[in-house]
Residue frames relative to the residue before (quaternion, step in Angstrom):
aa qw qx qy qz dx dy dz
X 1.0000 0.0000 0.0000 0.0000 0.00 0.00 0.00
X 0.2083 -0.7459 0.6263 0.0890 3.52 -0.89 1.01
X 0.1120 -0.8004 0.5656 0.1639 3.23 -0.95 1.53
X 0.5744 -0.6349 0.3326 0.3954 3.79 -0.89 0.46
X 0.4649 -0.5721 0.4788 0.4768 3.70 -0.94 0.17
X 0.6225 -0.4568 0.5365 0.3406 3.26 -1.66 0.89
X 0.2371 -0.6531 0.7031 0.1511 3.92 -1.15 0.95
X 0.8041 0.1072 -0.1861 0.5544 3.90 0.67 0.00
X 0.0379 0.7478 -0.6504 0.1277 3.24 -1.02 1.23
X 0.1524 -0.7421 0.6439 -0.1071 3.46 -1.23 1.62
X 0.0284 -0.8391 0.4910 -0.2324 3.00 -0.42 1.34
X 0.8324 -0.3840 -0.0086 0.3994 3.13 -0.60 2.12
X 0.0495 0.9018 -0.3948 0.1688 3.09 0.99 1.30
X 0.2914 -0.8019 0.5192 -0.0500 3.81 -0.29 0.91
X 0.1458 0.7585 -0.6274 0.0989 4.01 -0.48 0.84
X 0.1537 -0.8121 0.5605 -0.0527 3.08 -1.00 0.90
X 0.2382 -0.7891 0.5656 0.0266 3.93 -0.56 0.60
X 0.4360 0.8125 -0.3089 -0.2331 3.56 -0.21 0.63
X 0.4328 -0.8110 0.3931 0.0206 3.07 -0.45 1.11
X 0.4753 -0.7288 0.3171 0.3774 3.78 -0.94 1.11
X 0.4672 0.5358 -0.4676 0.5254 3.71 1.18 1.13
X 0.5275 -0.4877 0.4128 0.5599 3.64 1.20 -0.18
X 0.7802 -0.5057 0.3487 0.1178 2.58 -1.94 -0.03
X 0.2518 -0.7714 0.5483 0.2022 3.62 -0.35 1.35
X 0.3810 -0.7103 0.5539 0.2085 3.52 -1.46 0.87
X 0.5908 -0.7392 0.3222 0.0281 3.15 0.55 0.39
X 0.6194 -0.1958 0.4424 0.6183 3.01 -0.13 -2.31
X 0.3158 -0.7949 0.5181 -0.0012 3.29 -0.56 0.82
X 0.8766 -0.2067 0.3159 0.2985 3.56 0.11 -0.17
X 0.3847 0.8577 -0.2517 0.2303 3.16 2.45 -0.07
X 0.0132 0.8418 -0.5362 -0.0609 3.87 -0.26 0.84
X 0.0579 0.7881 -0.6128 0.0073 3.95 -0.48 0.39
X 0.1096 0.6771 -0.7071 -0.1719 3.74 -1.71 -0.31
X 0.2489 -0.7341 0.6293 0.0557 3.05 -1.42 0.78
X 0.1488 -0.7237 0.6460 0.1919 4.00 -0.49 0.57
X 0.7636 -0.3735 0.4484 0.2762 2.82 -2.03 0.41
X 0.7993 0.2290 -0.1630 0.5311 4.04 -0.47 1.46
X 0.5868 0.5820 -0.3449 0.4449 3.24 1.43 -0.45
X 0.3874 -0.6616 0.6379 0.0730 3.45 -1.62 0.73
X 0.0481 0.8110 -0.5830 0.0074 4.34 0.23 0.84
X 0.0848 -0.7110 0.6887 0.1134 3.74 -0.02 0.58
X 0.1188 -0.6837 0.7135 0.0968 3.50 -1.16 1.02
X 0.0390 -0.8226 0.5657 -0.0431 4.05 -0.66 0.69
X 0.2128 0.7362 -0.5803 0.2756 3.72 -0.62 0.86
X 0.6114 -0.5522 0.4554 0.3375 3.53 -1.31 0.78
X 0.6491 -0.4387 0.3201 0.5327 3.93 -1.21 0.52
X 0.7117 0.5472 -0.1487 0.4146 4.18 -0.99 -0.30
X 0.6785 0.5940 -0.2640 0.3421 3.60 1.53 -0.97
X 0.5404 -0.5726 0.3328 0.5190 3.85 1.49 0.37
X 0.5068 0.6896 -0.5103 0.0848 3.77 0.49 -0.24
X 0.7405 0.3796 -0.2630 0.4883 3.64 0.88 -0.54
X 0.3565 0.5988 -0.4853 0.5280 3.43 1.12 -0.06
X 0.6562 0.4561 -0.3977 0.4509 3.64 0.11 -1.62
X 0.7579 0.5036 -0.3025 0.2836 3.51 0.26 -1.51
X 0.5557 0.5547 -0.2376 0.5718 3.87 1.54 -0.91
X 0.6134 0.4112 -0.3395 0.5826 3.85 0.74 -0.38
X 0.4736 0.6342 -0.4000 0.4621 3.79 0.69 -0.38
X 0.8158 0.4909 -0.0055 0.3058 2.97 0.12 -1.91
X 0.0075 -0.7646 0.5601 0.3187 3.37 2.02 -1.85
X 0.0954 0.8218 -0.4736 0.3021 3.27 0.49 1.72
X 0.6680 0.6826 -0.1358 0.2635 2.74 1.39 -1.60
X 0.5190 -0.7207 0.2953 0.3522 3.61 -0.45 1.06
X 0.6023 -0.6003 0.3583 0.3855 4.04 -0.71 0.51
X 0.7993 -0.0559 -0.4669 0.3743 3.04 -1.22 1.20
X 0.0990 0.6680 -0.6622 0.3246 3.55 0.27 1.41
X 0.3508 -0.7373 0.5630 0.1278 3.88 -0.91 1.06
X 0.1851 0.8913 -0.4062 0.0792 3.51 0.22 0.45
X 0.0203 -0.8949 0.4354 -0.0955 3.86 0.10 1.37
X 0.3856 0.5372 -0.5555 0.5041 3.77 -0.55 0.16
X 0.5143 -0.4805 0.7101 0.0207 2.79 -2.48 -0.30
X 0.0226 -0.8270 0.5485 -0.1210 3.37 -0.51 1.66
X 0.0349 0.8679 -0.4947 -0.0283 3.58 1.05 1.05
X 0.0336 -0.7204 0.6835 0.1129 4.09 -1.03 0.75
X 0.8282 0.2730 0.1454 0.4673 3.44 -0.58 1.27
X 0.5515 -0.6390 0.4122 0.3430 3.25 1.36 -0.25
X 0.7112 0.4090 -0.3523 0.4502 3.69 1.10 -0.14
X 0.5164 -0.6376 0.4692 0.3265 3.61 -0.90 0.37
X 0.5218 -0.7505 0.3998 -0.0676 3.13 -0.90 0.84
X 0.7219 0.3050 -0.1822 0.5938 2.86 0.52 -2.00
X 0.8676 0.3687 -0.1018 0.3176 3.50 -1.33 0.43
X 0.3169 0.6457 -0.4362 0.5407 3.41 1.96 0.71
X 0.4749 -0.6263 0.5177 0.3379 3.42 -1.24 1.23
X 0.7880 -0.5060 0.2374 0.2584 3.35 -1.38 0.23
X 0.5057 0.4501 -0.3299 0.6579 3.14 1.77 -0.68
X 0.7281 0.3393 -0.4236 0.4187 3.79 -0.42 -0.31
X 0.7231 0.3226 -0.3738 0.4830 3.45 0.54 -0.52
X 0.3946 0.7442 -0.3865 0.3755 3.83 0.77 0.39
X 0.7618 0.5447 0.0168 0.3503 2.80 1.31 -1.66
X 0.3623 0.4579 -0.2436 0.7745 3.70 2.88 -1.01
X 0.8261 0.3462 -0.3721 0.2435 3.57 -0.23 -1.38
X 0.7836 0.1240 -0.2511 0.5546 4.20 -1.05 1.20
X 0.7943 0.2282 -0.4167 0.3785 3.50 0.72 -0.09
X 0.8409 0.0573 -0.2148 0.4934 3.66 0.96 -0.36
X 0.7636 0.3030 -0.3122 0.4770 3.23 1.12 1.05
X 0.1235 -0.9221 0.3588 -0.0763 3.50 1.05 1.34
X 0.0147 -0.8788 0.4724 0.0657 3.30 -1.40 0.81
X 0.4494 -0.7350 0.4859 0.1475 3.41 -0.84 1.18
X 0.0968 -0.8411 0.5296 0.0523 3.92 0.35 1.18
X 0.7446 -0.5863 0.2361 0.2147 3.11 -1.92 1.07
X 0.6856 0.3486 -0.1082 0.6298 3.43 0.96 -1.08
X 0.0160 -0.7498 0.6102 0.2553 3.77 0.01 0.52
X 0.5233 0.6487 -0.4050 0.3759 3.87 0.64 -0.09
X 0.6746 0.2947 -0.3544 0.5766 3.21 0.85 -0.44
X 0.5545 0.5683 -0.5368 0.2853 3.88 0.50 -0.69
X 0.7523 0.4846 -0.2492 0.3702 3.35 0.72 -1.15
X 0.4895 -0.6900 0.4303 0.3149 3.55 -0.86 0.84
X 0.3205 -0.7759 0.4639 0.2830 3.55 -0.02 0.99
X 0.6305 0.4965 -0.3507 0.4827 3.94 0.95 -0.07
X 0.7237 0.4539 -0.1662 0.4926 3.80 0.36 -0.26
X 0.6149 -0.6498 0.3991 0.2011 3.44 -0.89 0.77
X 0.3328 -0.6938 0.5202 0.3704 4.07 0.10 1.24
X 0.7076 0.2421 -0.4387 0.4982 4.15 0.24 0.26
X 0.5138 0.4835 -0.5222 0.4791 3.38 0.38 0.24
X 0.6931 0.5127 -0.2389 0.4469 3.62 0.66 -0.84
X 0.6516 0.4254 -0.2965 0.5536 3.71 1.04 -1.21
X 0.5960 0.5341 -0.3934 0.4525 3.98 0.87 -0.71
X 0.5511 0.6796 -0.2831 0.3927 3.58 0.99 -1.01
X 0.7868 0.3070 -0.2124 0.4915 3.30 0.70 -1.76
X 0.5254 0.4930 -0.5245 0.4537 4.14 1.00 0.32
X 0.6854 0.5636 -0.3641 0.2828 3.17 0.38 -0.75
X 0.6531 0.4887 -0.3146 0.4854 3.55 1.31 -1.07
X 0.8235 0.2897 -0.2023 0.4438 3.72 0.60 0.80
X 0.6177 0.3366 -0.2601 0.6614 3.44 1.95 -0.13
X 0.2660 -0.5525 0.7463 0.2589 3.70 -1.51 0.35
X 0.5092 0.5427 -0.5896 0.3139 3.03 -1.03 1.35
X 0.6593 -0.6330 0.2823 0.2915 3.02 -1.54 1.32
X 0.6548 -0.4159 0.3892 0.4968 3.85 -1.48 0.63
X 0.7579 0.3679 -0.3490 0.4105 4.09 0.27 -1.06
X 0.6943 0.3361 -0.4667 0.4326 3.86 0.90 0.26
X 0.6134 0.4380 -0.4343 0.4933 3.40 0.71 0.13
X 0.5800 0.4338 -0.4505 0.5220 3.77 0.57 0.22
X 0.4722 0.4883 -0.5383 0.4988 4.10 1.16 -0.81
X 0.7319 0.4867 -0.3202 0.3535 3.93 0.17 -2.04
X 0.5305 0.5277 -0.4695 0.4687 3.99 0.77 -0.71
X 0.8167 0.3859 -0.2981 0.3085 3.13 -0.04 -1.56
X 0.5328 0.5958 -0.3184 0.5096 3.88 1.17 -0.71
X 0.6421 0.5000 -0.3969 0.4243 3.94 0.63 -1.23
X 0.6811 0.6170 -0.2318 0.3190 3.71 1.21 -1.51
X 0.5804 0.4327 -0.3686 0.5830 3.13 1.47 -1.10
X 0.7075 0.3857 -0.4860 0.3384 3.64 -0.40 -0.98
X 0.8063 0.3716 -0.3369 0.3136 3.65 0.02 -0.48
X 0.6377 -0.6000 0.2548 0.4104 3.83 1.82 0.65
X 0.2953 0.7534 -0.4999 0.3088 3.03 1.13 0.86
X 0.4178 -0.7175 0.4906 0.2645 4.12 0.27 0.80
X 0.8004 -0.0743 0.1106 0.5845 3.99 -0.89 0.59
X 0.2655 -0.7774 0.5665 0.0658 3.90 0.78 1.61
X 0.6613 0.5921 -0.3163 0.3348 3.32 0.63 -2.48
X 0.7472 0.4399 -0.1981 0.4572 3.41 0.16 -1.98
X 0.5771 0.7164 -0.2323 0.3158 3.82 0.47 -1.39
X 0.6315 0.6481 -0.0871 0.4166 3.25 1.08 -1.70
X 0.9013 0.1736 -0.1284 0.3755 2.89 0.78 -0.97
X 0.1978 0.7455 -0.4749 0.4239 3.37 1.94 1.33
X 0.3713 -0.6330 0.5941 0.3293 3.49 -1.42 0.38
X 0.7228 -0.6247 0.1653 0.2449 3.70 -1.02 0.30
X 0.3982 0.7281 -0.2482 0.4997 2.81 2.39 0.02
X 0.6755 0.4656 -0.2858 0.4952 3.26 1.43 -0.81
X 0.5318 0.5824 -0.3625 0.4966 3.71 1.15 0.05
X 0.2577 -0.7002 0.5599 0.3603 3.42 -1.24 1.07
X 0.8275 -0.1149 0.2785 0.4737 3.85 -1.20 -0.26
X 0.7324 0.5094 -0.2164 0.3965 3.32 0.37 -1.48
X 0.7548 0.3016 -0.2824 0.5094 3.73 0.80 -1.48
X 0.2502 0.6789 -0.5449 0.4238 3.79 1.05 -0.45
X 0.7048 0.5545 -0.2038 0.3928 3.52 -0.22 -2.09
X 0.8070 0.2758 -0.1988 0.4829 3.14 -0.23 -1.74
X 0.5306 0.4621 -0.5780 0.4134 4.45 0.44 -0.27
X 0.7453 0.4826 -0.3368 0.3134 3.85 0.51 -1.08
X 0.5289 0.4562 -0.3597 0.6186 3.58 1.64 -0.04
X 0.3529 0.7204 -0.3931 0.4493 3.62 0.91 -0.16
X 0.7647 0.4411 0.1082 0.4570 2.85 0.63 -2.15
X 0.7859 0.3421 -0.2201 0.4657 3.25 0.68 -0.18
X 0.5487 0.4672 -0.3329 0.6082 3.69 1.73 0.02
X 0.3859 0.6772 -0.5981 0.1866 3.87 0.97 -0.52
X 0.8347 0.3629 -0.0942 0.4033 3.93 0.25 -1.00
X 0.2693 -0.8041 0.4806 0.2235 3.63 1.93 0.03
X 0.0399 -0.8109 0.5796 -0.0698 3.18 0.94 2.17
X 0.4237 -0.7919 0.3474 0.2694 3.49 -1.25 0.15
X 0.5189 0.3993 -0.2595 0.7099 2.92 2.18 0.35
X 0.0460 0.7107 -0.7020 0.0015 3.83 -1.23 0.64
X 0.0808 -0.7274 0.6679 0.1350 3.43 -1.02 1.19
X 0.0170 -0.7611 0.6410 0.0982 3.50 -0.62 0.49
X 0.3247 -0.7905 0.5193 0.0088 3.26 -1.29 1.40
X 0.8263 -0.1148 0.1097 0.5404 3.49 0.07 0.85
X 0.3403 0.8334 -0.4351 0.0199 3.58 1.13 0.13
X 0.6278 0.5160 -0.2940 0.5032 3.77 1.09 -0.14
X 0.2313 0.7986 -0.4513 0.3241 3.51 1.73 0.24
X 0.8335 -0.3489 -0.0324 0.4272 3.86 -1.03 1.42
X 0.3162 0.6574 -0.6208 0.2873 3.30 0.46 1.79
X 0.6991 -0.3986 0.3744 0.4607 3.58 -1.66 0.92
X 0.6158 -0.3382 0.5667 0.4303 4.15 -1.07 -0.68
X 0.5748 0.5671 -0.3276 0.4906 3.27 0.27 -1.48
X 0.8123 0.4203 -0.1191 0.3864 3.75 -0.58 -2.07
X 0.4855 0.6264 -0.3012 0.5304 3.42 1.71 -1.07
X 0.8400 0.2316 -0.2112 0.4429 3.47 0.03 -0.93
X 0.5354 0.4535 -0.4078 0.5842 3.55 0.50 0.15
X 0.6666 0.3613 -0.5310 0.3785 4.08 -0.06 -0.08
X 0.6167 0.5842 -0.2852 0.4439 3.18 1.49 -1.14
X 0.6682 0.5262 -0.3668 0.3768 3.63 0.79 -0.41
X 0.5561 0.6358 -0.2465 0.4752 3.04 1.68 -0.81
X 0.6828 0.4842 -0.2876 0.4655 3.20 0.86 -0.83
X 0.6470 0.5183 -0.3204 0.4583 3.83 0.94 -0.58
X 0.6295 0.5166 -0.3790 0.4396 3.32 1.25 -0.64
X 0.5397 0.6487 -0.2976 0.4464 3.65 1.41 -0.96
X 0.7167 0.4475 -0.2704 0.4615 3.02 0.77 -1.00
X 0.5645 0.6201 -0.3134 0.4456 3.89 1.02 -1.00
X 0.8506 0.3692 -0.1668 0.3353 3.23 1.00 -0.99
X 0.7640 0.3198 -0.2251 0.5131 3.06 1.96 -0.21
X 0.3089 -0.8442 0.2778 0.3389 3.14 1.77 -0.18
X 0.1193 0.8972 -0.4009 0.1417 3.07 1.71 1.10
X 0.5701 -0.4898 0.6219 0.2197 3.51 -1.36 0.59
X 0.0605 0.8588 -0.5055 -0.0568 3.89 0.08 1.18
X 0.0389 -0.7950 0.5915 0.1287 4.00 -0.76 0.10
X 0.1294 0.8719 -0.4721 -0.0083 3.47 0.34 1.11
X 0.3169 -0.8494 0.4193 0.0483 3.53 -0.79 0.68
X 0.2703 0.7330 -0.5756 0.2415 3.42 0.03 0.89
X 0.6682 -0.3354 0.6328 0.2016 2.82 -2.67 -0.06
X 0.6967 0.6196 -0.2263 0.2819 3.30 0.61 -0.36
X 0.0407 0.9195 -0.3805 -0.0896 3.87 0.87 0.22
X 0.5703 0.4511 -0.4275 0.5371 3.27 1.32 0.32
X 0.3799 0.6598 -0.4472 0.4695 3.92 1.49 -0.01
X 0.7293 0.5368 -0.1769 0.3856 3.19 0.73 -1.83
X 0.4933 0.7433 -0.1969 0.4066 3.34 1.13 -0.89
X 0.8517 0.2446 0.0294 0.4624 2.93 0.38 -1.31
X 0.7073 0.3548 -0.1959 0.5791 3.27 0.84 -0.57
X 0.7504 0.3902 -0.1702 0.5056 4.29 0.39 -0.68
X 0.4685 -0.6964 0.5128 0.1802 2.96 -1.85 1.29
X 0.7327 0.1891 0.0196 0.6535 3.43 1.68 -1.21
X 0.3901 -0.7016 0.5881 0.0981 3.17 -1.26 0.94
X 0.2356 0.6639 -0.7097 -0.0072 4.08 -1.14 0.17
X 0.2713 -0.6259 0.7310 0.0193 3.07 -1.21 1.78
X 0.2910 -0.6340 0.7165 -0.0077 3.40 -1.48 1.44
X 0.1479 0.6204 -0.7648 0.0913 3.22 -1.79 0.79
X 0.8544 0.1918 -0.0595 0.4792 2.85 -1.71 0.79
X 0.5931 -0.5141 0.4737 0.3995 4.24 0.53 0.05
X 0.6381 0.3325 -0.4704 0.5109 3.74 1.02 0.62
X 0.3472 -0.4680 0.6689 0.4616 3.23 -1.77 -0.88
X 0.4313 -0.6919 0.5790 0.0005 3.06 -1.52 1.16
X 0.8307 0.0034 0.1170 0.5442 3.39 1.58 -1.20
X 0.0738 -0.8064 0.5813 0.0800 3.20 -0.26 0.87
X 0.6527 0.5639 -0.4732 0.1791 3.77 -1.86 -0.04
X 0.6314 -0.7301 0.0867 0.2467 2.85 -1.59 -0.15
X 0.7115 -0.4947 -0.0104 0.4989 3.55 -0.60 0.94
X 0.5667 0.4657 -0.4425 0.5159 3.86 0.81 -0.26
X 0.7358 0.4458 -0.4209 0.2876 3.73 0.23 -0.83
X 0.5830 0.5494 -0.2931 0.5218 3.62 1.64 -1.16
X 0.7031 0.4299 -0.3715 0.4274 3.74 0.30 -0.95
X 0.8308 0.3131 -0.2837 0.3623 3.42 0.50 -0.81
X 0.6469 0.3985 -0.0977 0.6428 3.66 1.34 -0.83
X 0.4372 0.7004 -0.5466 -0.1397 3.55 0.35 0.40
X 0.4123 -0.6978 0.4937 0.3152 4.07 -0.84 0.35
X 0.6851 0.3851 -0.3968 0.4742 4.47 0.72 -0.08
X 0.7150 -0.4729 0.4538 0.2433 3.84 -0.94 0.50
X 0.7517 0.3934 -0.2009 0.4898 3.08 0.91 -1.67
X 0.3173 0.8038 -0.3235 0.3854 3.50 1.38 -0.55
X 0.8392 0.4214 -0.1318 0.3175 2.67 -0.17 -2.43
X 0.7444 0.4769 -0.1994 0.4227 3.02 1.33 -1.94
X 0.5602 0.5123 -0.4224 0.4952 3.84 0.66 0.08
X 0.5866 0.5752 -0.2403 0.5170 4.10 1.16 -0.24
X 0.7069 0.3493 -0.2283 0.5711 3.39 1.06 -1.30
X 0.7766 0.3032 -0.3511 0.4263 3.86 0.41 -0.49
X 0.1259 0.6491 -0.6044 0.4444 3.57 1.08 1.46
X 0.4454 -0.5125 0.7224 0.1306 3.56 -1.53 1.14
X 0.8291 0.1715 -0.1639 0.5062 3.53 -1.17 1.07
X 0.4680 0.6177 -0.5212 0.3574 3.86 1.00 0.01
X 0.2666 -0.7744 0.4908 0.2974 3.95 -0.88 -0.20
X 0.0552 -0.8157 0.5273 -0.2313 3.18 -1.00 1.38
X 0.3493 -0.6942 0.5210 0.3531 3.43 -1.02 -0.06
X 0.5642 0.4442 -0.3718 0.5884 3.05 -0.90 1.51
X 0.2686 -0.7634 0.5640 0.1644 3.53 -1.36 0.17
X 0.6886 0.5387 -0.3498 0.3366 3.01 1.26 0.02
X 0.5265 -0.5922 0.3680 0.4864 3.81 -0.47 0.24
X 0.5448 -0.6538 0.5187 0.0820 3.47 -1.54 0.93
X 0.0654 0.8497 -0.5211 -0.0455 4.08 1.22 0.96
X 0.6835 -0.3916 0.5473 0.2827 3.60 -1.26 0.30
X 0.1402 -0.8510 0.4421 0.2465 3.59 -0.10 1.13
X 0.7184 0.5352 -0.2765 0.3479 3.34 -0.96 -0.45
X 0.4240 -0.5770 0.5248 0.4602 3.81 -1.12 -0.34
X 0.6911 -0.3649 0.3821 0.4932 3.71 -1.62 0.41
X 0.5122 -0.3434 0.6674 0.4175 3.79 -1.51 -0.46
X 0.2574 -0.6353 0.6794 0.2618 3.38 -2.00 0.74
X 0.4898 -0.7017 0.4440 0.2655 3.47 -1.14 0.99
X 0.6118 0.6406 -0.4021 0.2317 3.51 1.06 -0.51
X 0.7700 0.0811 -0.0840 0.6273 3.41 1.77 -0.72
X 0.2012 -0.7280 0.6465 0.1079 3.83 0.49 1.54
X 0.6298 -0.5313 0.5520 0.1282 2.71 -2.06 0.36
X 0.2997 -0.8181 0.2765 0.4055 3.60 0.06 0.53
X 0.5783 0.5765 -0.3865 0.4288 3.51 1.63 0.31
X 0.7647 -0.2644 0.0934 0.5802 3.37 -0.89 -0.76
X 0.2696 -0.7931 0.3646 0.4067 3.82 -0.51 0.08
X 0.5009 0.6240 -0.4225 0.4258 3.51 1.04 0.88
X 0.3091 0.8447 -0.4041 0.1663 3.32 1.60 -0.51
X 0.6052 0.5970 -0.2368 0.4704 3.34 1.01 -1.98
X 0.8419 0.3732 -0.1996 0.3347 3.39 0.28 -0.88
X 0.7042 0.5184 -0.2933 0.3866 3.12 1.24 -0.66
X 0.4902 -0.6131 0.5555 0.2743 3.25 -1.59 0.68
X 0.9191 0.0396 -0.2594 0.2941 3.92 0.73 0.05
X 0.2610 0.7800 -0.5379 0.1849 2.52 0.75 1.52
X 0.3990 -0.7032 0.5596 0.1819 3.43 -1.30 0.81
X 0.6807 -0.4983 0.2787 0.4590 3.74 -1.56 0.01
X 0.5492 0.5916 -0.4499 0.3821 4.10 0.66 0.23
X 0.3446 0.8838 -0.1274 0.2895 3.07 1.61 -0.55
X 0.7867 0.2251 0.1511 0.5546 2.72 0.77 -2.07
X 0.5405 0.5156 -0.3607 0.5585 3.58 2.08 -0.19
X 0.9113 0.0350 0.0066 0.4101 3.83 0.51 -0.39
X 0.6916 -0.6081 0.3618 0.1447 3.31 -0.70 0.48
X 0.0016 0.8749 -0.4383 -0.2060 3.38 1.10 0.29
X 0.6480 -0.5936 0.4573 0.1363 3.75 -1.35 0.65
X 0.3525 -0.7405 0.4811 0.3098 3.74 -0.49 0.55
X 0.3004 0.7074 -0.6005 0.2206 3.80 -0.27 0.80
X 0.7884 -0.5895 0.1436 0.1012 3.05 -1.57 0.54
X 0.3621 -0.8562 0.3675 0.0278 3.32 -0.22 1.15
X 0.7419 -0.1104 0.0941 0.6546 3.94 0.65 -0.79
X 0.8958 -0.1714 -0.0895 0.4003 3.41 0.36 1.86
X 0.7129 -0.4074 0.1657 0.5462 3.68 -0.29 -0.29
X 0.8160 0.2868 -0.0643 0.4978 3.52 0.91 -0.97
X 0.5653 0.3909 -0.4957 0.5310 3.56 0.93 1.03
X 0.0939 0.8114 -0.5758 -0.0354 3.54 -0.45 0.80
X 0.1775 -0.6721 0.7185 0.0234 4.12 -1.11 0.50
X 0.1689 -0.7247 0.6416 0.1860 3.35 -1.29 1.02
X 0.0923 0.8074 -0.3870 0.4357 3.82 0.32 0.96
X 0.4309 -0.7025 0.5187 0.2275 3.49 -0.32 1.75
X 0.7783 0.4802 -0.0119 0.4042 3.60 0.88 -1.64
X 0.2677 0.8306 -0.4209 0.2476 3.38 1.69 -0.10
X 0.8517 0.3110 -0.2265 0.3559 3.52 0.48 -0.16
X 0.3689 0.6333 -0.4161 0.5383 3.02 1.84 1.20
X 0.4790 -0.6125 0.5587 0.2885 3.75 -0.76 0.54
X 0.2727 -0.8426 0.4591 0.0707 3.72 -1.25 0.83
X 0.3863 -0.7240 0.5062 0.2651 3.45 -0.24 0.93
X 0.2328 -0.6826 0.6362 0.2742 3.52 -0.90 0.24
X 0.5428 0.6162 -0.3331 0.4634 3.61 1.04 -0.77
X 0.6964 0.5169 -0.2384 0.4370 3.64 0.55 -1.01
X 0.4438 -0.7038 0.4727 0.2904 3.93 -0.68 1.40
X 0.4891 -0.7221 0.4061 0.2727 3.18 -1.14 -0.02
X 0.7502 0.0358 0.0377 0.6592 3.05 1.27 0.00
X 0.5932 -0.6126 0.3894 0.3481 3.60 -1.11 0.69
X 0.7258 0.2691 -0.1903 0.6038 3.64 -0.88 1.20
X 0.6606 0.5637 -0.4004 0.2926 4.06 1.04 -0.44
């Protein structure tokens, strides 16, 4: 079996923040690949570096942000392309699906005027064929009466079509990477499952390399091949989504699984992640879940443990204890 090369590779990437409290770590050390067709659900409490990571992709990140490592697309380097060359990967072959689509969208301008906008910055072609391609991008992603629709301002959109115009927008150029940040963020279920369909169809049609990032582990579920839970500006866990959901081998893992609505347990109530995150400005020099965790022991808090494998070659857990089996049933900590 030939497996394909990885079209996005992130490599020991490093983000920093500084700030007149010092210096926020960010990202830590964050490596990933994603091939061409693949689905990476990244998943991690609010604070845990995951959209940062995605904004360093992109070279989003606001100016004097320290940012080191190695963002290869394709084999070319990334990090550190002047602005015109990176201009040229960034919406057309490396696209992004942003958190708040309400705010992405200029709230003064016409959502086809906008979707025509984002062809144009990468196609020569006239204003009336990029308004034909807008109005097509809208239908294909379930926009109702595209033609008529098109030519609404974004107030007149509920949440949901908002959503689906900024995926609009992000297939205009049939990118071969899509990061999508939170894109099912405060929709009904219903609207929930329909952005996600939308997105599979995107993907069907471009056979895009997807990296989608949410809060949501029952998103991830359903929709991803591989899972990487983030904490603290690392990955904590890596593999794939059956092997992590059912087998998982880090605490923080487990405890993001148990405080799932509909998980079984004893008890009816839900099962939250005790404690507060870690602050990034001064990490602990051990693990940085220790504080929180219910088993951690006194090596713990002496070192950092390393991300290496855990249940074969391609599940990995960074996790003193990683090669103990996890209870989902079992709290995470005393009082959790």
């Amino acid at each position: 079996m030939v497996v394909a090369e990885p079209v996005l590779v992130v490599d020991d990437l490093v983000v920093d923040f500084p700030t007149g409290d010092g210096v926020v770590h960010a990202v830590r050390g964050l490596s990933l690949s994603v091939r061409e067709g693949q689905v990476l659900g990244i998943v991690g409490e609010s604070g845990s570096g995951k959209s940062v990571t995605a904004l360093a992709v992109m070279g989003l990140l606001p100016p004097g942000t320290r940012v080191s490592g190695s963002v290869r697309y394709r084999g070319r380097e990334l990090l550190g392309l002047p602005d015109r060359e990176l201009r040229a990967v960034r919406g057309r072959r490396v696209a992004m699906v942003f958190q708040d689509a309400t705010t992405a969208l200029n709230p003064v301008y016409r959502v086809g005027w906008q979707v025509a906008e984002a062809v144009r910055a990468h196609q020569d072609v006239s204003a009336r064929e990029a308004w034909r391609r807008a109005v097509e991008l809208l239908d294909m992603v379930g926009i109702p009466d595209a033609p008529d629709r098109a030519r609404s301002y974004p107030h007149q959109y509920s949440g949901g079509m908002c959503q689906r115009a900024v995926i609009a927008m992000a297939m205009a150029h049939d990118p071969d990477v899509i990061l999508a940040d939170e894109p099912t963020a405060a929709l009904d279920v219903t609207v929930q499952a329909q952005i996600l369909a939308t997105m599979r169809e995107a993907q069907r049609r471009t056979s895009a390399a997807i990296v989608l990032i949410t809060h949501d582990l029952g998103v991830v579920a359903g929709m991803a091949d591989e899972v990487l839970v983030m904490y603290a500006g690392r990955a904590v866990e890596v593999g794939p989504v059956d092997e992590v959901y059912e087998r998982p081998r880090m605490p923080y893992t487990r405890n993001l699984l148990a405080s799932r609505p509909g998980v079984e347990r004893d008890g009816s109530c839900l099962a939250p992640v005790p404690g507060p995150p870690v602050v990034r400005r001064d990490p602990p020099a051990g693990c940085p879940f220790a504080p929180r965790c219910g088993l951690a022991e006194e090596r713990c808090a002496e070192s950092e443990p390393a991300l290496e494998p855990a249940d074969g070659r391609v599940h990995r857990a960074a996790c003193h204890r990683a090669g103990e089996p996890m209870d989902l049933t079992v709290p995470a900590a005393d009082g959790g």
